[in-house]
C-alpha positions in Angstrom: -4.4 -10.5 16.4 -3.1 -11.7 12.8 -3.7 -14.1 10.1 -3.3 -18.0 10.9 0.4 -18.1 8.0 0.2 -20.6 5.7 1.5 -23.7 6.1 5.2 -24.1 4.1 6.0 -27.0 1.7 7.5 -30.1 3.5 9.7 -30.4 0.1 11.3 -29.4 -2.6 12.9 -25.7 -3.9 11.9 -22.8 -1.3 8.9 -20.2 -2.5 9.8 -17.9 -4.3 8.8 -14.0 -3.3 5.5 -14.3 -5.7 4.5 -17.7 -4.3 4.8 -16.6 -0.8 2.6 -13.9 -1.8 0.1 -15.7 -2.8 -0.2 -18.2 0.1 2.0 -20.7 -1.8 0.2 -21.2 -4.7 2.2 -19.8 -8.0 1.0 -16.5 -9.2 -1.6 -17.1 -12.3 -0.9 -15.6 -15.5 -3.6 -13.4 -16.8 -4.7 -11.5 -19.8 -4.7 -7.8 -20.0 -8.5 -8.6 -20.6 -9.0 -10.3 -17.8 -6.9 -7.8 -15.7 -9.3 -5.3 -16.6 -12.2 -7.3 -15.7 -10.7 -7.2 -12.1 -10.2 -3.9 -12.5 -14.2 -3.2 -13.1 -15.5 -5.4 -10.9 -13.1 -4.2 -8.0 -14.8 -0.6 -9.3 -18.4 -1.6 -8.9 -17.6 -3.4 -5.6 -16.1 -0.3 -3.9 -18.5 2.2 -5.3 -21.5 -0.1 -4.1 -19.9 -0.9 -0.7 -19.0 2.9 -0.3 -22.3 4.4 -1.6 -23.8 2.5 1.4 -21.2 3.3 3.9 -21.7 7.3 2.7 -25.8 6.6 3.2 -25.7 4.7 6.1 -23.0 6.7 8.1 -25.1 10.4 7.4 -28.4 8.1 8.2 -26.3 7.6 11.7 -26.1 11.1 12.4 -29.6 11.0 12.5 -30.1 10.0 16.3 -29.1 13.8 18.0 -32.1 15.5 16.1 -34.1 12.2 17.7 -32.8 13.0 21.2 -33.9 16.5 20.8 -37.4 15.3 20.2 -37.5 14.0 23.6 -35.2 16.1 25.8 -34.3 19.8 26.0 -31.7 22.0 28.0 -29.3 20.1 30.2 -30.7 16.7 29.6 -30.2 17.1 26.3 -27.1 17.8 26.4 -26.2 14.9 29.0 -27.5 12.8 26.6 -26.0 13.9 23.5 -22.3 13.4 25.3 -23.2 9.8 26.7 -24.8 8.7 23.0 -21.8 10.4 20.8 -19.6 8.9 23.9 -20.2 5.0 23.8 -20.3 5.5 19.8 -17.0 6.4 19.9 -16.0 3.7 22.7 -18.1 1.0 20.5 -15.9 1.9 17.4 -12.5 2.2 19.2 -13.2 -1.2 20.8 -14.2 -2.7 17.7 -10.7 -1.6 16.0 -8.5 -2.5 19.2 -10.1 -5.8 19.1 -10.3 -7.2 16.0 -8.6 -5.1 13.9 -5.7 -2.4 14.6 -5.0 -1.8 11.5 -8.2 -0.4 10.7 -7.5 2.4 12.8 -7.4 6.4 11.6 -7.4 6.6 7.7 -5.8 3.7 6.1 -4.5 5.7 3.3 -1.1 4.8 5.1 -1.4 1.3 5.0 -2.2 1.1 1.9 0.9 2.7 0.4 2.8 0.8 3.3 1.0 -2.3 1.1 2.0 -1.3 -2.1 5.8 -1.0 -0.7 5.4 -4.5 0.8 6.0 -3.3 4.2 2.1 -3.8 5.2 -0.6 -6.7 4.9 -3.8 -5.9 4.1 -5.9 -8.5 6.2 -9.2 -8.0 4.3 -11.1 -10.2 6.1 -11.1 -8.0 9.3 -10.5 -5.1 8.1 -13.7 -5.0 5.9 -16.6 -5.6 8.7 -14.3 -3.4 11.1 -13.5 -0.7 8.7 -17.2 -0.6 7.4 -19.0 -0.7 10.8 -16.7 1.3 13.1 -16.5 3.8 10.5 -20.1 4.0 10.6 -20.3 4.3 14.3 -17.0 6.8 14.5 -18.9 9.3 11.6 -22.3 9.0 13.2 -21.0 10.1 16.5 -20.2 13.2 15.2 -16.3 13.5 15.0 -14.7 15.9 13.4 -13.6 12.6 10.7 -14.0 12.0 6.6 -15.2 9.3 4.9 -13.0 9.2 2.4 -10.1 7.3 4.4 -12.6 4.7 5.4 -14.0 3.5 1.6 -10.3 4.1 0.2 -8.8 1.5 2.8 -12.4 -0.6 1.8 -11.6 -0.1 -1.8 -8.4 -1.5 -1.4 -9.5 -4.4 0.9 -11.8 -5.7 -1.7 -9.4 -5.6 -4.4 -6.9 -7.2 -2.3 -10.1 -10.2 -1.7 -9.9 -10.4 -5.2 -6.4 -10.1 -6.3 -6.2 -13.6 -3.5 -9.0 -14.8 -4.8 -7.9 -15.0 -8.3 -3.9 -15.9 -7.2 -2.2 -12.3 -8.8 1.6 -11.8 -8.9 2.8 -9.7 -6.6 2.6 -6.7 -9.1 -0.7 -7.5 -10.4 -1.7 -7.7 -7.3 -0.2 -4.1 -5.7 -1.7 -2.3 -8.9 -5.4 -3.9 -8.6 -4.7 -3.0 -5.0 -4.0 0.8 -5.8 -7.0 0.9 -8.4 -9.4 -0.1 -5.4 -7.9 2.5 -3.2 -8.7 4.7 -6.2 -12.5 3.6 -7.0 -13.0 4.0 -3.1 -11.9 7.7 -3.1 -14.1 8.5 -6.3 -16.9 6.1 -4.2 -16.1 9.5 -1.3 -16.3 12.1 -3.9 -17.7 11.5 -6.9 -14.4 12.3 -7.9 -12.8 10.2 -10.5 -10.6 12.1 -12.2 -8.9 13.3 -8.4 -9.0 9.7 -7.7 -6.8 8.6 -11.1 -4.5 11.8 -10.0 -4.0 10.6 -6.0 -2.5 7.3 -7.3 -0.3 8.8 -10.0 1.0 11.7 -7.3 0.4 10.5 -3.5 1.6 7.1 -4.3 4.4 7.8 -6.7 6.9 5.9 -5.0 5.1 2.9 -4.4 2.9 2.2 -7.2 4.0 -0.3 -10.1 3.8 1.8 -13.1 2.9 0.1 -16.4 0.0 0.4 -19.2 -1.9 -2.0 -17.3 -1.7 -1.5 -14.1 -2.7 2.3 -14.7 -5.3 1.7 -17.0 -6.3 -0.7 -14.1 -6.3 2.4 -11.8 -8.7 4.6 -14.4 -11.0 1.9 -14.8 -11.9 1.1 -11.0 -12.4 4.9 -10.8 -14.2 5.6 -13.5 -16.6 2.6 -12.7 -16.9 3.0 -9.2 -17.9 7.0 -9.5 -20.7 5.6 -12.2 -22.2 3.5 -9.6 -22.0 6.1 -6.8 -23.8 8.3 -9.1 -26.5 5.6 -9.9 -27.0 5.3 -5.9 -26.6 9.3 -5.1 -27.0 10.8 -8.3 -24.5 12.7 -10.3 -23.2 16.6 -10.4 -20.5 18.2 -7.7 -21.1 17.2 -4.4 -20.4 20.4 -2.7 -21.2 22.6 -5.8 -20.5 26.1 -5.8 -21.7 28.7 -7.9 -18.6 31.2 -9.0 -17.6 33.6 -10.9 -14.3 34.7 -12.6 -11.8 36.7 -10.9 -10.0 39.7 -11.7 -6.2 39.5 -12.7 -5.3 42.7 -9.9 -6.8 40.0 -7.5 -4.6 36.7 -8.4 -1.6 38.3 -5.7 -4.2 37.8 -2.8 -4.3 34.2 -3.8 -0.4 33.9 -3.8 -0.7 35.5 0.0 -3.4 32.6 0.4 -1.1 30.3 -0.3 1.9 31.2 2.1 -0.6 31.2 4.8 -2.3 27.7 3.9 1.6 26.4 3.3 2.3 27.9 6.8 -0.9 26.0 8.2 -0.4 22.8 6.2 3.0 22.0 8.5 1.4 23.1 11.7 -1.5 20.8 11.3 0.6 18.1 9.8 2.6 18.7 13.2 -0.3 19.2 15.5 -1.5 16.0 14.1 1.5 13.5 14.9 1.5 15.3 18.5 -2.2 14.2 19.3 -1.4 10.7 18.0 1.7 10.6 20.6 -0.1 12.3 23.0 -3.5 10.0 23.2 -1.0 6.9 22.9 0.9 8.0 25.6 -2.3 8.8 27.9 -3.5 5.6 26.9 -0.5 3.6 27.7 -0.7 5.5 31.7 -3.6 5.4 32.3 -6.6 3.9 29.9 -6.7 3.5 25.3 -10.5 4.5 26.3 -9.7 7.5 28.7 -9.2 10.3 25.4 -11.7 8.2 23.0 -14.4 8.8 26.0 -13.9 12.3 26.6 -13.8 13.5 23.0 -16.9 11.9 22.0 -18.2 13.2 25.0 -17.3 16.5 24.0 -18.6 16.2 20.5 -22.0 15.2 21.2 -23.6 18.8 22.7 -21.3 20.7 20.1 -24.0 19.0 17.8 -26.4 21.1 19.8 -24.2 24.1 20.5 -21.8 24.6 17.2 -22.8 22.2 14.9 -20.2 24.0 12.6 -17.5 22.3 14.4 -18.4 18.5 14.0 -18.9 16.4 11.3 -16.4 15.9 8.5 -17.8 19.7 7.5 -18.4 18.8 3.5 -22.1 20.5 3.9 -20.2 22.9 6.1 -18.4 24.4 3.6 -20.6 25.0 0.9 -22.7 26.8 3.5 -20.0 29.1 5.2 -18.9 29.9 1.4 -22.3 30.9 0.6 -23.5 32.0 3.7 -20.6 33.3 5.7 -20.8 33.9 9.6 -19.2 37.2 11.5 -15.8 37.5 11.8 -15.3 36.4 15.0 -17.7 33.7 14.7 -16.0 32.3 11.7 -12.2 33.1 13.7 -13.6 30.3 16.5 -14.8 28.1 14.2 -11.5 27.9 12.5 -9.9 27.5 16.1 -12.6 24.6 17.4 -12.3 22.8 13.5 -8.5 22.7 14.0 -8.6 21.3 17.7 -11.4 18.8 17.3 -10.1 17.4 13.9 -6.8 16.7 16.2 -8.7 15.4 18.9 -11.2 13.4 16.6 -8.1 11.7 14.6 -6.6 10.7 18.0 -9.3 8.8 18.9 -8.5 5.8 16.8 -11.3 5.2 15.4 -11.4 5.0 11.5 -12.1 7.9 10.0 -10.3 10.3 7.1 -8.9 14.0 7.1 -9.5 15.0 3.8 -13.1 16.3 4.6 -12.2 18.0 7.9 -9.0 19.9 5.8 -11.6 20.8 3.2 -13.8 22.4 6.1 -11.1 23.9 7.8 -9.8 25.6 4.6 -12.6 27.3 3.9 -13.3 28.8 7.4 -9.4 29.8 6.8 -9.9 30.9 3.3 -13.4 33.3 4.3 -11.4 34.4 7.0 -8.3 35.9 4.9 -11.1 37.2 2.6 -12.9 38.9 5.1 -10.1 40.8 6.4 -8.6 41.8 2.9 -12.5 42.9 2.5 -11.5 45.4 5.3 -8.6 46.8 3.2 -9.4 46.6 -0.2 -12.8 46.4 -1.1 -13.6 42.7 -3.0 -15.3 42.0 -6.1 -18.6 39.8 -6.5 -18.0 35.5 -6.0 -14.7 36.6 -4.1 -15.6 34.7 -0.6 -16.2 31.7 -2.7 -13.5 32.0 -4.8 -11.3 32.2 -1.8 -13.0 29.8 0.0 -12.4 27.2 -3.2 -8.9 28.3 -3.3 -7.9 27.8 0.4 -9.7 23.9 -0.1 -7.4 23.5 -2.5 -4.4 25.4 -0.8 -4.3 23.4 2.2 -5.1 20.1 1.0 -1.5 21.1 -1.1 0.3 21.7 1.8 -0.7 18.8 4.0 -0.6 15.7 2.0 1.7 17.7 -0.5 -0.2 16.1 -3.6 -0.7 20.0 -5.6 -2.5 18.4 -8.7 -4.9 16.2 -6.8 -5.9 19.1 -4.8 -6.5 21.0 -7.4 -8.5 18.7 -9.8 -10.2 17.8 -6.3 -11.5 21.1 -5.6 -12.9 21.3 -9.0 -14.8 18.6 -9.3 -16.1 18.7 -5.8 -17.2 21.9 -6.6 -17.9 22.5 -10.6 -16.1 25.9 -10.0 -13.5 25.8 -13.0 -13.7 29.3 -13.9 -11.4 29.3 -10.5 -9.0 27.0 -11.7 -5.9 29.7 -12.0 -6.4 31.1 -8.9 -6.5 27.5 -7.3 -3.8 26.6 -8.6 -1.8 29.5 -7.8 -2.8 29.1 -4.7 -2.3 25.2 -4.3 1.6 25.6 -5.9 2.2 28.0 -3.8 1.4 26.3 -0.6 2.9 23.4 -1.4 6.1 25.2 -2.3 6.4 26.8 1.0 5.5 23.5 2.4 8.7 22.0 0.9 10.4 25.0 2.4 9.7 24.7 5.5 10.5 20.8 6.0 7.0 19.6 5.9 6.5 15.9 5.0 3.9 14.5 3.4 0.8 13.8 6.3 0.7 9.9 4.9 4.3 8.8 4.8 4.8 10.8 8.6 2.0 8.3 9.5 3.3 5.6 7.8 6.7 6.1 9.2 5.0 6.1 12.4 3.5 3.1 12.2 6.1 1.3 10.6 7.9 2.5 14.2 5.4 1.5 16.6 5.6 -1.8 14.6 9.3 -2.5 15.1 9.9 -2.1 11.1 12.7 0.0 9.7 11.6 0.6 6.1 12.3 -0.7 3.1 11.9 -4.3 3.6 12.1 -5.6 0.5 15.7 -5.4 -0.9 16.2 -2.6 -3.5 16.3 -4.7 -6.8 13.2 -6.0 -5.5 10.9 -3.0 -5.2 8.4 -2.7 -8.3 7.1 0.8 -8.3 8.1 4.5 -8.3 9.0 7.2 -10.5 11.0 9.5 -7.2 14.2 9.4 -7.3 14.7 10.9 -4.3 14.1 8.2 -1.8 15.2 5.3 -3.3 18.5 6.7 -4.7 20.1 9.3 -2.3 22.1 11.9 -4.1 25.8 11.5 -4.5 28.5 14.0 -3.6 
């Protein structure tokens, strides 16, 4: 289901590449002042729109504490699975219908957008993104918000950048500064936000004084209005203390095992998405979305620990950890049900659920070096804050975003040299051990399923990126 294309000109010279852009009409000319304006308003539109999706998406979990009110034991639970069950259904149908694209994250189609090998349809994905997203959190799912209001933040910009007829580089930077103020609109996190643009889209992002003060300014403003809405401080705040310097090694070890991880999952991840495609393509695209939200609905009941993006979750195994073995299946369930949630196709993010899951991972690793070597006070949190940071590193494979991430999510900067030991390392045996970044395997993927081959712009056309790497292969 696409777009109706504009009509093309009966006469005269061809469109150029910016007029076709922009629908035909020739890209407008606009003040740095004005550009900024944009840029705010773009920032107070996605930290509105995703301080209600945040509200009204935990207000949606809301309905399994309702069912408990009037059912108990195995009714409960049948009801739980049939509830969590058409939520997910709703949602996937929602996305298949309307809007495919709207599907998963969206962080890849946004850096597919700013390479010009993806449209962002706004006017479906918005209502899709916003409502399924809603439904596909409120279910339960093991999913983040976080990939829903970027791909929002970056729909509204792109409303605006039409609206207003920007160049084609005007446009792709307002478009990255709304991807921005929607992942400060997740997090409170503004100063991540300004980092994932700089780091996760570094080879597709137009770099220039405007654009990137374009990309501060959305952030900055959207985490002022999520704070106005949800108030301000850390959203998963942690109280910490410093760590010895005979301690920092354990965080190194950390790290190898996060970097380890970080491929696995990245892995695991891909082979869900084939997987569920492939069932759905035999036999139903509802068959998997039906039995995992099934399944999800009595873990509300039974391990709440292993549903829900986890962002409560963490603070409260880091502060209140559970029994080894308790915490050793919670890692285990985590890592299956974020697979399983992801391959639903519903939207949905993974930053949250790799936050959770690193902490269970990170408490784990501390409570076995605990057996060995005795631990000092705030050393479960500390490793717990590390680990968040650690896999985040070696999944994405953005090492400074997940370590500004961590901090402001949790206030706990007396840990920064131990996170960032931790994150570098990961990410370094990441890179050894031929891991990708999550977002360009999806990407890839979807520019596959789609019948692209990437790039499809010619070279002397691209506008952005600072990595040398992809766009000019080494010579012999």
């Amino acid at each position: 289901m696409g777009e109706p294309a504009a009509a093309a000109p009966t006469s005269g010279a061809p469109l150029s590449a910016e007029a076709e852009a922009t629908g035909g009409d020739p890209p407008r000319v606009m003040s740095d002042a004005a550009y900024y304006f944009l840029a705010v308003l773009v920032g107070a539109m996605a930290g509105a729109v995703g301080a209600a999706f945040h509200q009204l998406s935990t207000a949606a979990l809301g309905w399994a504490g309702l069912v408990l009110q009037y059912f108990e034991g195995a009714q409960a639970l049948g009801v739980l699975a049939g509830v969590s069950a058409l939520m997910v259904l709703v949602s996937v149908a929602l996305v298949r219908i309307f809007a495919p694209e709207a599907a998963g994250s969206g962080v890849q189609e946004i850096e597919g957008a700013l390479d010009g090998q993806r449209e962002v349809r706004w006017k479906r994905i918005l209502p899709v993104k916003f409502v399924a997203g809603i439904l596909s959190l409120g279910s339960g799912l093991v999913l983040g918000r976080e990939g829903p209001t970027i791909h929002i933040g970056a729909s509204l910009a792109k409303a605006v950048g039409d609206g207003f007829v920007l160049g084609t580089r005007d446009g792709r930077g307002l478009l990255a500064a709304g991807g921005a103020a929607g992942l400060a609109a997740a997090f409170n996190a503004p100063l991540a936000a300004i980092l994932f643009v700089i780091e996760e889209t570094r080879r597709q992002f137009p770099y220039g004084l405007r654009t990137y003060s374009a990309v501060i300014i959305a952030s900055v403003v959207s985490a002022v209005v999520t704070e106005m809405a949800g108030g301000s401080g850390p959203m998963m705040g942690m109280q910490a203390l410093e760590m010895p310097f005979w301690l920092l090694p354990a965080f190194a070890g950390l790290g190898v095992i996060l970097g380890v991880l970080g491929v696995i999952f990245n892995w695991a991840l891909v082979a869900a998405l084939d997987l569920s495609r492939g069932i759905g393509l035999k036999v139903s695209p509802y068959l998997v979305p039906l039995v995992v939200g099934a399944a999800i609905g009595p873990l509300l009941l039974l391990r709440p620990e292993a549903t829900t993006g986890g962002e409560a979750l963490a603070v409260q195994l880091a502060t209140h950890p559970l029994t080894l073995a308790t915490l050793a299946m919670v890692v285990l369930i985590r890592f299956v049900m974020t697979l399983a949630s992801y391959s639903t196709g519903v939207p949905g993010g993974i930053f949250a659920p790799i936050l959770a899951l690193a902490t269970s991972v990170g408490l784990l690793a501390a409570m076995l070096l605990d057996l060995a070597v005795p631990l000092p006070p705030g050393a479960m949190v500390a490793f717990a804050v590390a680990a968040m940071g650690g896999l985040f590193s070696s999944t994405i494979r953005a090492p400074l975003v997940g370590m500004v991430l961590v901090a402001e999510l949790t206030g706990a900067y007396v840990l920064m040299v131990p996170v960032i030991i931790t994150c570098v390392t990961a990410n370094v045996v990441a890179e050894g051990l031929g891991g990708k970044p999550i977002y360009e395997v999806l990407l890839e993927r979807t520019l596959r399923l789609a019948g692209q081959t990437p790039p499809r712009e010619p070279k002397d056309e691209q506008l952005g990126g600072w990595d040398a790497r992809r766009r000019q292969p080494p010579t012999v």
